[in-house]
Residue, then its C-alpha position, 0 to 999 in steps of 0.5 A: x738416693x732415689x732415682x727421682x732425686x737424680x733426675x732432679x740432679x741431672x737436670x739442674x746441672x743440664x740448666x745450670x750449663x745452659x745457662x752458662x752458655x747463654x750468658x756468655x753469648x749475651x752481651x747484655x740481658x733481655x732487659x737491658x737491650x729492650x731498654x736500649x730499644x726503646x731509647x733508639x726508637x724514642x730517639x728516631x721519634x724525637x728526630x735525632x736519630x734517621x729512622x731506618x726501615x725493615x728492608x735496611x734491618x733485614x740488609x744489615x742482619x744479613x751483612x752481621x751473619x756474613x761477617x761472623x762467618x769470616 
């Protein structure tokens, strides 16, 4: 084997862990939750939902981080 050939090996085994371990952190994939996105916003447009502004996204993000790290 030439050393490209391992390189090319190492490196397909390194993607291969990533993304494992990027798939078990990710509830859904990137499609899915632009879709939920897109639902939740048309939702807000329509009424049925109370639109939220960008000061309560940042309170509720902060809110999440400090209770993951309970």
């Amino acid at each position: 084997m030439s050393k490209k050939e391992d390189e090319l090996k190492h490196i397909n085994k390194e993607e291969q862990a990533m993304s494992a371990v990027i798939n078990q952190a990710r509830p859904c994939t990137i499609s899915e939750s632009i879709i939920e996105s897109c639902k939740e916003v048309k939702s807000m447009r329509e009424g049925r939902t109370p639109k939220r502004s960008l000061s309560e996204l940042f309170a509720n993000i902060e809110k999440w981080s400090k209770e993951e790290e309970k």
